[in-house]
N, CA, C and O atoms as a Tinker XYZ file with bonds, in Angstrom:
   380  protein
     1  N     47.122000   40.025000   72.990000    73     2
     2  CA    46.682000   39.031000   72.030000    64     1     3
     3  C     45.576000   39.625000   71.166000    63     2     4     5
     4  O     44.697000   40.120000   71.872000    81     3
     5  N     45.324000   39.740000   69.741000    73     3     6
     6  CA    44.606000   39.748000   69.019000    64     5     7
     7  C     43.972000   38.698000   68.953000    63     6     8     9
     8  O     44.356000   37.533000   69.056000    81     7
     9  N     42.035000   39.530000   68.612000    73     7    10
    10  CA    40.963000   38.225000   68.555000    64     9    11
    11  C     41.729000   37.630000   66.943000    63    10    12    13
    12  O     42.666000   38.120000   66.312000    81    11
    13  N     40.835000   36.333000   66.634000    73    11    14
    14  CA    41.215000   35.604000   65.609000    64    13    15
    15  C     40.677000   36.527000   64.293000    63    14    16    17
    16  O     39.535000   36.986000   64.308000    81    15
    17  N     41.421000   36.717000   63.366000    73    15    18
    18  CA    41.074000   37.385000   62.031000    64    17    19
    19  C     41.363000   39.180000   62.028000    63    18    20    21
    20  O     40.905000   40.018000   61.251000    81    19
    21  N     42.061000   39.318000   62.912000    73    19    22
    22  CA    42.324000   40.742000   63.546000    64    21    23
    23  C     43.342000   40.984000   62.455000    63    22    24    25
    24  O     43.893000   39.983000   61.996000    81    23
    25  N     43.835000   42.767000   61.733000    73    23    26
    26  CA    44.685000   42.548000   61.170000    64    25    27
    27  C     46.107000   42.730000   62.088000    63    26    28    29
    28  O     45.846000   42.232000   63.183000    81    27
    29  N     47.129000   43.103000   62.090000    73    27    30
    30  CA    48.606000   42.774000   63.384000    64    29    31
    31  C     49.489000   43.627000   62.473000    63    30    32    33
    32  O     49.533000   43.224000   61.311000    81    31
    33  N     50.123000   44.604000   62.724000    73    31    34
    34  CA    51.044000   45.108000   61.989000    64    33    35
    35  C     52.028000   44.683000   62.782000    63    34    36    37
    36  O     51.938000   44.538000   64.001000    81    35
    37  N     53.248000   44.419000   61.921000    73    35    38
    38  CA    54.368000   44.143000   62.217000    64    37    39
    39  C     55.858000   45.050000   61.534000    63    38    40    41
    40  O     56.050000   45.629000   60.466000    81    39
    41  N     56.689000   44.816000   62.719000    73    39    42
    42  CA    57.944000   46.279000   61.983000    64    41    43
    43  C     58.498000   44.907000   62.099000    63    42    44    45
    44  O     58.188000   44.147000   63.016000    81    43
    45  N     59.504000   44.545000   60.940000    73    43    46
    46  CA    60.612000   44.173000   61.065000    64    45    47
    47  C     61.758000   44.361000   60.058000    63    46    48    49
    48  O     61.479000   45.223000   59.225000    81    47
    49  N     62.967000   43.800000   59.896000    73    47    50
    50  CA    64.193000   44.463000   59.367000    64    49    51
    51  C     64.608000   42.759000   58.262000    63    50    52    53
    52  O     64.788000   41.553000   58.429000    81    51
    53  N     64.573000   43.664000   57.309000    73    51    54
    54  CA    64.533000   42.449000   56.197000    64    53    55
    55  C     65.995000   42.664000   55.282000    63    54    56    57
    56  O     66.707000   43.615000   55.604000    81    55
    57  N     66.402000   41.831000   54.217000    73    55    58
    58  CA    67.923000   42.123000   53.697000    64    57    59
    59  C     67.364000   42.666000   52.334000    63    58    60    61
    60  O     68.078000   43.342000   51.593000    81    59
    61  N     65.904000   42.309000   51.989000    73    59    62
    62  CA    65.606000   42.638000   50.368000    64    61    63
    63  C     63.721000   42.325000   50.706000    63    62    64    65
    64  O     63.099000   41.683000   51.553000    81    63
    65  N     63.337000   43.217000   49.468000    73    63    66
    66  CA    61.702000   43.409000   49.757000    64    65    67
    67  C     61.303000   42.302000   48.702000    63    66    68    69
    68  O     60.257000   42.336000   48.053000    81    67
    69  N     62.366000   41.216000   48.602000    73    67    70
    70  CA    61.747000   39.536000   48.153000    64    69    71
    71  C     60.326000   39.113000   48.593000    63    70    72    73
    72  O     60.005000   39.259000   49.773000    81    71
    73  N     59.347000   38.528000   47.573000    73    71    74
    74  CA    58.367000   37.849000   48.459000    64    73    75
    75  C     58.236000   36.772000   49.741000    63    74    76    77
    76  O     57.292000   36.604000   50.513000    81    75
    77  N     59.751000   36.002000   49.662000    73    75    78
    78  CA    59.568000   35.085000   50.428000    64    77    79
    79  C     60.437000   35.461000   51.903000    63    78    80    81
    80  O     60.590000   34.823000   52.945000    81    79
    81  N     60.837000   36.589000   51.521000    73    79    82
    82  CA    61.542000   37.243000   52.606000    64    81    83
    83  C     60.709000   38.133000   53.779000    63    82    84    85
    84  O     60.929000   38.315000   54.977000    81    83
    85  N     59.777000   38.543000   52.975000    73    83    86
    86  CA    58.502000   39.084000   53.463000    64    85    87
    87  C     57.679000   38.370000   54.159000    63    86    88    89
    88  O     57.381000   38.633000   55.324000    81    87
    89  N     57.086000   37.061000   53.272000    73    87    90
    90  CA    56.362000   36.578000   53.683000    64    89    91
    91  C     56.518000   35.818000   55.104000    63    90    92    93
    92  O     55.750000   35.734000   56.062000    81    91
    93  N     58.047000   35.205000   54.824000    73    91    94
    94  CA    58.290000   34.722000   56.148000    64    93    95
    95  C     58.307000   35.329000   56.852000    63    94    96    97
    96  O     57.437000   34.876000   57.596000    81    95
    97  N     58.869000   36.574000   57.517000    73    95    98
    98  CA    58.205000   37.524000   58.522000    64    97    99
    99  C     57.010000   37.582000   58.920000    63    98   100   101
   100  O     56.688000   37.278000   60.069000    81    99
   101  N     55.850000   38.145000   57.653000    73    99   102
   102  CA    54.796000   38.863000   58.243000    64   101   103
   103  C     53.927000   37.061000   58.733000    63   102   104   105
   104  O     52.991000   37.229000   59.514000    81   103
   105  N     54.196000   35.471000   58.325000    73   103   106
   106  CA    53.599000   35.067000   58.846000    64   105   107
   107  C     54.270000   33.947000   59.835000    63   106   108   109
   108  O     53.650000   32.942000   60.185000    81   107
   109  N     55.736000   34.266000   60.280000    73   107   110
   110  CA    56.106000   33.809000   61.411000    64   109   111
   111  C     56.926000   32.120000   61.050000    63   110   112   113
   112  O     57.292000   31.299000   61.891000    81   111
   113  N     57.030000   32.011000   59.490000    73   111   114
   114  CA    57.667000   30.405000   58.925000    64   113   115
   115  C     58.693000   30.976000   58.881000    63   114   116   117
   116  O     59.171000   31.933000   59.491000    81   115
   117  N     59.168000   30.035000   57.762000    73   115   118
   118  CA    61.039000   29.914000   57.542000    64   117   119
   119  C     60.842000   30.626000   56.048000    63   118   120   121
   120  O     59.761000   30.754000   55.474000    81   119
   121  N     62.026000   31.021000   55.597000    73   119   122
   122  CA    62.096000   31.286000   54.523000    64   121   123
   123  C     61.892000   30.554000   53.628000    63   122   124   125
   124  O     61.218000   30.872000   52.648000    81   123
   125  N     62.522000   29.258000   53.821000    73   123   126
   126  CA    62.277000   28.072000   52.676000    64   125   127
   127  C     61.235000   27.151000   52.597000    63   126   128   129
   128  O     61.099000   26.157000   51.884000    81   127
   129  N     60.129000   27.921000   53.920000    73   127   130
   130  CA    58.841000   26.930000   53.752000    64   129   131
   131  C     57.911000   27.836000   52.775000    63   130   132   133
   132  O     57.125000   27.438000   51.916000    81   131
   133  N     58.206000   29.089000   53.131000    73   131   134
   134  CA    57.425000   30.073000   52.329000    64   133   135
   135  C     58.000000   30.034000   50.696000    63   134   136   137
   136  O     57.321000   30.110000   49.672000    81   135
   137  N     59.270000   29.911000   50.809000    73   135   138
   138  CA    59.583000   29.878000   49.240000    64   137   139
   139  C     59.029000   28.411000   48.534000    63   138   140   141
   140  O     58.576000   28.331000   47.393000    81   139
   141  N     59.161000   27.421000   49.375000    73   139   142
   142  CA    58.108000   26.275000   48.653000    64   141   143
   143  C     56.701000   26.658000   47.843000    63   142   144   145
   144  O     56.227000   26.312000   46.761000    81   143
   145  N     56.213000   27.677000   49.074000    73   143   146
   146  CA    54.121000   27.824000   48.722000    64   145   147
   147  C     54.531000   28.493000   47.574000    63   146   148   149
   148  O     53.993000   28.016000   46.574000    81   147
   149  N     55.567000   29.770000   47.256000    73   147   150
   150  CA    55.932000   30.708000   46.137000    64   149   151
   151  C     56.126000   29.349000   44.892000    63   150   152   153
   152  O     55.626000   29.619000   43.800000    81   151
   153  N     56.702000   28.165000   44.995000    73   151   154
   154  CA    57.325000   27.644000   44.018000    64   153   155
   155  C     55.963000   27.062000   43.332000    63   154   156   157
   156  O     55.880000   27.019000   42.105000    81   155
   157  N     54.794000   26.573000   44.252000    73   155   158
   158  CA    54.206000   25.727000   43.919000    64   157   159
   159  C     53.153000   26.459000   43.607000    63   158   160   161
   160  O     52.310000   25.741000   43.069000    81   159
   161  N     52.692000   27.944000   43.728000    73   159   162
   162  CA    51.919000   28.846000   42.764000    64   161   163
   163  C     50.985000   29.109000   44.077000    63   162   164   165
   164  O     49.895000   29.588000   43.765000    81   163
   165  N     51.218000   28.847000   45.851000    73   163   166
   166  CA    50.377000   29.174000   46.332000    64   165   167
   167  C     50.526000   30.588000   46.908000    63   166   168   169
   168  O     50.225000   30.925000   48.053000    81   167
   169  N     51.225000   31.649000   45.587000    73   167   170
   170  CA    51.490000   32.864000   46.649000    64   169   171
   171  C     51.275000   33.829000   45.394000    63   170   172   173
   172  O     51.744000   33.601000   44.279000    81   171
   173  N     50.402000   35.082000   45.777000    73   171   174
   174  CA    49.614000   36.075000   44.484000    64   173   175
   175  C     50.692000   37.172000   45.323000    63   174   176   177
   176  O     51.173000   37.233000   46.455000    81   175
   177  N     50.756000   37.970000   44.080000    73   175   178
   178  CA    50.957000   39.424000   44.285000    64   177   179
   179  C     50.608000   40.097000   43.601000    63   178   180   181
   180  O     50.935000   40.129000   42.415000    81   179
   181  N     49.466000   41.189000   44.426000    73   179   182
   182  CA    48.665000   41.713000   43.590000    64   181   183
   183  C     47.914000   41.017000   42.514000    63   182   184   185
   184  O     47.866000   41.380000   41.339000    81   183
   185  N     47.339000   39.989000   43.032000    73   183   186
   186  CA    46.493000   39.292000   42.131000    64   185   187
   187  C     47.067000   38.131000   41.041000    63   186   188   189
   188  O     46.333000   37.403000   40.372000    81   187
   189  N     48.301000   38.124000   41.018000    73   187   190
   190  CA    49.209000   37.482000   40.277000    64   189   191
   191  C     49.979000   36.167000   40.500000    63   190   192   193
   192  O     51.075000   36.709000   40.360000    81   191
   193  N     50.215000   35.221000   40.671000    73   191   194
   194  CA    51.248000   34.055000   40.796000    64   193   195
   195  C     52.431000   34.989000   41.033000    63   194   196   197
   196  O     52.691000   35.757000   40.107000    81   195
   197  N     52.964000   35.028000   41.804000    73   195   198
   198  CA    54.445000   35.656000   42.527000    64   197   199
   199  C     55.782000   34.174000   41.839000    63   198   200   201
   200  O     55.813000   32.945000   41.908000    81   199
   201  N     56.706000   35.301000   41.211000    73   199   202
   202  CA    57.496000   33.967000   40.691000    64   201   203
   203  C     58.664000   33.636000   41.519000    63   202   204   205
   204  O     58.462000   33.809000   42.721000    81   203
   205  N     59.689000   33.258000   41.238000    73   203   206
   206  CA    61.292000   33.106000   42.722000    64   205   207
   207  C     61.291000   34.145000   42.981000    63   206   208   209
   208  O     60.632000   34.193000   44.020000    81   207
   209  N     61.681000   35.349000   42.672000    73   207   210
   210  CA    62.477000   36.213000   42.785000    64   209   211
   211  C     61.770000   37.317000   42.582000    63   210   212   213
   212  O     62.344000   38.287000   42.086000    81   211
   213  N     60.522000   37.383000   42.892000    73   211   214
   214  CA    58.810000   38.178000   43.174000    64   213   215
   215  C     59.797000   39.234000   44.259000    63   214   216   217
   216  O     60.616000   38.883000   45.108000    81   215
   217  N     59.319000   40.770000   43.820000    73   215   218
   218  CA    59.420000   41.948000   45.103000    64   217   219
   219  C     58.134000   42.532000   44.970000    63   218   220   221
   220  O     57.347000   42.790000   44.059000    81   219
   221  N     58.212000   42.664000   46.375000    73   219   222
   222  CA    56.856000   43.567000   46.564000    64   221   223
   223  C     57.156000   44.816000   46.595000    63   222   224   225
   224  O     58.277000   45.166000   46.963000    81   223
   225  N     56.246000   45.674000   46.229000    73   223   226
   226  CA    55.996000   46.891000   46.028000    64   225   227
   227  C     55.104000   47.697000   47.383000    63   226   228   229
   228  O     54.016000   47.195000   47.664000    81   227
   229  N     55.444000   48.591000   47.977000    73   227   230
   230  CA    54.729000   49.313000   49.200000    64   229   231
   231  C     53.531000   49.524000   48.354000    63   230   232   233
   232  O     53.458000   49.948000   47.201000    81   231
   233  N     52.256000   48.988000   49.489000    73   231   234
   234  CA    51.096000   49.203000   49.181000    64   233   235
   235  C     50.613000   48.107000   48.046000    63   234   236   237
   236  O     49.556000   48.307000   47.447000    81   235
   237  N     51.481000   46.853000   47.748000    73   235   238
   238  CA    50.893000   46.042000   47.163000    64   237   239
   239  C     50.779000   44.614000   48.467000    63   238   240   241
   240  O     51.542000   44.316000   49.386000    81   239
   241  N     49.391000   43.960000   47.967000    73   239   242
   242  CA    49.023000   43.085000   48.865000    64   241   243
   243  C     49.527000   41.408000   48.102000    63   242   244   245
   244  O     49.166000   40.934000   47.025000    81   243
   245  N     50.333000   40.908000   48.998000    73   243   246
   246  CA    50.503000   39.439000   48.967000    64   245   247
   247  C     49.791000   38.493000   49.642000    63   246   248   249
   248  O     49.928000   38.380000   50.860000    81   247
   249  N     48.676000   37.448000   48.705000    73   247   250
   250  CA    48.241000   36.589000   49.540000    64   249   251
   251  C     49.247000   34.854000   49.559000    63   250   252   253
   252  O     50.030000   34.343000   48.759000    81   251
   253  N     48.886000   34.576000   50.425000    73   251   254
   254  CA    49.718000   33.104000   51.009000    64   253   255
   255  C     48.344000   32.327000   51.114000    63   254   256   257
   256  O     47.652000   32.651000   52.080000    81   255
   257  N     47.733000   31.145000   50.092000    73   255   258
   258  CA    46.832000   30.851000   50.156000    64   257   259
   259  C     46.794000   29.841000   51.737000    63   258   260   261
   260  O     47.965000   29.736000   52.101000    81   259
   261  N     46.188000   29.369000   52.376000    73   259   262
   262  CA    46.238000   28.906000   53.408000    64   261   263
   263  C     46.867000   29.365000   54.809000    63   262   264   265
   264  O     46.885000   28.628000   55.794000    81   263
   265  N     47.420000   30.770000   54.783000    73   263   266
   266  CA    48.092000   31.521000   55.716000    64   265   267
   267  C     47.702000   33.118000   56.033000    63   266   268   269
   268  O     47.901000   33.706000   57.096000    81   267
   269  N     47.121000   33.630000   54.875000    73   267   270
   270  CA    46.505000   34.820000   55.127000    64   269   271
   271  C     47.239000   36.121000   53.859000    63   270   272   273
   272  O     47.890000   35.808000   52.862000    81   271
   273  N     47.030000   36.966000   54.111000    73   271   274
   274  CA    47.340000   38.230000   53.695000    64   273   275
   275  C     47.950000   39.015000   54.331000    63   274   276   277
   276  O     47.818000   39.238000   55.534000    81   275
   277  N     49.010000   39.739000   53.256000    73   275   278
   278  CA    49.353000   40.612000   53.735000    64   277   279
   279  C     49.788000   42.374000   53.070000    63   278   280   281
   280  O     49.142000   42.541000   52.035000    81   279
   281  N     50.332000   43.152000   53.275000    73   279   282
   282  CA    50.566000   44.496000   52.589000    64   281   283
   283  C     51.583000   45.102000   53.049000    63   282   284   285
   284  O     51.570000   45.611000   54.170000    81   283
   285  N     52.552000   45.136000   52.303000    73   283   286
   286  CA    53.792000   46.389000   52.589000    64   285   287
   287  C     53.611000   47.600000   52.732000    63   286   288   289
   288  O     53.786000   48.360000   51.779000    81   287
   289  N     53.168000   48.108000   54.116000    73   287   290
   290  CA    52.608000   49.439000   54.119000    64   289   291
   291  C     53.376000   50.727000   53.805000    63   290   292   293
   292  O     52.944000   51.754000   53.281000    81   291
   293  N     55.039000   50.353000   54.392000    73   291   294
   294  CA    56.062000   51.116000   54.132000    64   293   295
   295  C     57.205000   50.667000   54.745000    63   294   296   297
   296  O     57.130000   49.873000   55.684000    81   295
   297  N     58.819000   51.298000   54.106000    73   295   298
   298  CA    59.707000   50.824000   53.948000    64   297   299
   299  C     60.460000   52.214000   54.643000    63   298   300   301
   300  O     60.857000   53.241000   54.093000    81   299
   301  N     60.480000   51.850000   55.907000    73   299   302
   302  CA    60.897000   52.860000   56.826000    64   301   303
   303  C     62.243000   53.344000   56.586000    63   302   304   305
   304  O     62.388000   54.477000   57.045000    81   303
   305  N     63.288000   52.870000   56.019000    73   303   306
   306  CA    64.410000   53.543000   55.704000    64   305   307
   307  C     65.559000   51.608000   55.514000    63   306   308   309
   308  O     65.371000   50.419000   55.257000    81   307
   309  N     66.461000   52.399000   55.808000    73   307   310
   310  CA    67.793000   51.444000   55.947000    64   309   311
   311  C     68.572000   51.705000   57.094000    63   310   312   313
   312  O     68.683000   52.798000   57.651000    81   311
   313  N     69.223000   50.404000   57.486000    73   311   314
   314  CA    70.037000   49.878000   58.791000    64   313   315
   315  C     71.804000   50.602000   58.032000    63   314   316   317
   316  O     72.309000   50.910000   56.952000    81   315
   317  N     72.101000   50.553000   59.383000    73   315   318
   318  CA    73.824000   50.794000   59.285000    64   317   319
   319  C     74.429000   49.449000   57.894000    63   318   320   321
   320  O     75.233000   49.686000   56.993000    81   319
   321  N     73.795000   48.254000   58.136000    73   319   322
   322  CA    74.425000   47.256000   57.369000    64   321   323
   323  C     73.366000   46.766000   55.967000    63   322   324   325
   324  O     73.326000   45.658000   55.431000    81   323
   325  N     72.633000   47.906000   55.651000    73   323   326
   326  CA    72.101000   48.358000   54.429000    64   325   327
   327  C     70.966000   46.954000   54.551000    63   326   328   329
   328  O     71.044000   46.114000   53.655000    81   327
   329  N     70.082000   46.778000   55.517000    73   327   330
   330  CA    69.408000   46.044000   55.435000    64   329   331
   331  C     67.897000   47.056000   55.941000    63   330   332   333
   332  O     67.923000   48.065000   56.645000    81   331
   333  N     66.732000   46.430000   55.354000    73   331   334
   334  CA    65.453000   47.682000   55.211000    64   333   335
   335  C     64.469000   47.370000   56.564000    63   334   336   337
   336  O     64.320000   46.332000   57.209000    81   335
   337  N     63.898000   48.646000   56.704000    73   335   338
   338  CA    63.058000   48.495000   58.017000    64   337   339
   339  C     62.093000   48.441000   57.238000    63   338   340   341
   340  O     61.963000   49.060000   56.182000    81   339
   341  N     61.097000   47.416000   57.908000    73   339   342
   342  CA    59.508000   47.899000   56.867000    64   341   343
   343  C     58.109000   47.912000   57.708000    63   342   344   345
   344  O     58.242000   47.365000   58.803000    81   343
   345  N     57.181000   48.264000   57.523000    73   343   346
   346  CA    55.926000   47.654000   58.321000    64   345   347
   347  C     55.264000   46.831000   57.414000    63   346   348   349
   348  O     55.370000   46.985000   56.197000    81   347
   349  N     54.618000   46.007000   57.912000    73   347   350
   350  CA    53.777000   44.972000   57.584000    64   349   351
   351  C     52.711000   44.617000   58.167000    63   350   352   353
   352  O     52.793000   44.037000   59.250000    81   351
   353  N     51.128000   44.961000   57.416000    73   351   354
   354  CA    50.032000   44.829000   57.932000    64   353   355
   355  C     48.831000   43.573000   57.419000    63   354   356   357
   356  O     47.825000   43.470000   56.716000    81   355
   357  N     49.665000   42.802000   58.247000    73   355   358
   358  CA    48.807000   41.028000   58.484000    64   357   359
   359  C     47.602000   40.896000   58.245000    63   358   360   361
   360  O     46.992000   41.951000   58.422000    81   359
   361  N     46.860000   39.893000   57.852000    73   359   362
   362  CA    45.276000   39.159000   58.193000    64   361   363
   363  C     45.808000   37.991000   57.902000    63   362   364   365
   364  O     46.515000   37.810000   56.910000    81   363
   365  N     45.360000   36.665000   59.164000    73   363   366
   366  CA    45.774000   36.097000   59.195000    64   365   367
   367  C     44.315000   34.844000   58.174000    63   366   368   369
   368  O     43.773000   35.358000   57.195000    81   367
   369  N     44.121000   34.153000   58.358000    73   367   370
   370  CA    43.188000   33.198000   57.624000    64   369   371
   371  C     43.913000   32.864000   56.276000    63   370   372   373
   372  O     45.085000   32.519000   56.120000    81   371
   373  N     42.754000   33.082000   55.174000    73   371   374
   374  CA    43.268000   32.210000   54.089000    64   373   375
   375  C     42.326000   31.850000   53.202000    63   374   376   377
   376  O     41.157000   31.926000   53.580000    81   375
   377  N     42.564000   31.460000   52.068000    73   375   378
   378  CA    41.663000   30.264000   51.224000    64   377   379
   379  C     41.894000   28.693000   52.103000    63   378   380
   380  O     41.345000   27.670000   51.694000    81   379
């Protein structure tokens, strides 16, 4: 268990480096709860309002206002069924 505010890297295997595809991973929702916060302007990339169809870039940071931050550290390759390995390095908190 990590203390509270710790950052958590996470590996997991995604279909596209979408924001809301991401996001739901690195903070453990659904895709379509995270694509709500994206719809309603509560999700930056790189400092920016992230729009539907927002990709992140390795080494750019997405915040989720009320859920925390996060950063595509790298995009470890591709699966047999052309889906991407990536790491993802968490802080959990928020505005």
């Amino acid at each position: 268990m990590t203390p509270a505010g710790a950052e958590r890297v996470v590996s997991a295997v995604v279909p596209s480096l979408r924001v809301d595809v991401l996001g739901a991973r690195a903070f453990k929702v659904s895709r379509s709860y995270f694509a709500r916060g994206v719809a309603a302007g509560n999700v930056l990339v790189g400092g920016e309002p992230a729009g539907k169809s927002a990709s992140v870039e390795p080494g750019q940071e997405v915040e989720a206002i009320g859920l925390g931050s996060f950063v595509l550290v790298t995009v470890d390759g591709a699966t047999r069924s052309d889906n991407l390995k990536v790491t993802l390095a968490v802080r959990p908190g928020g505005r």
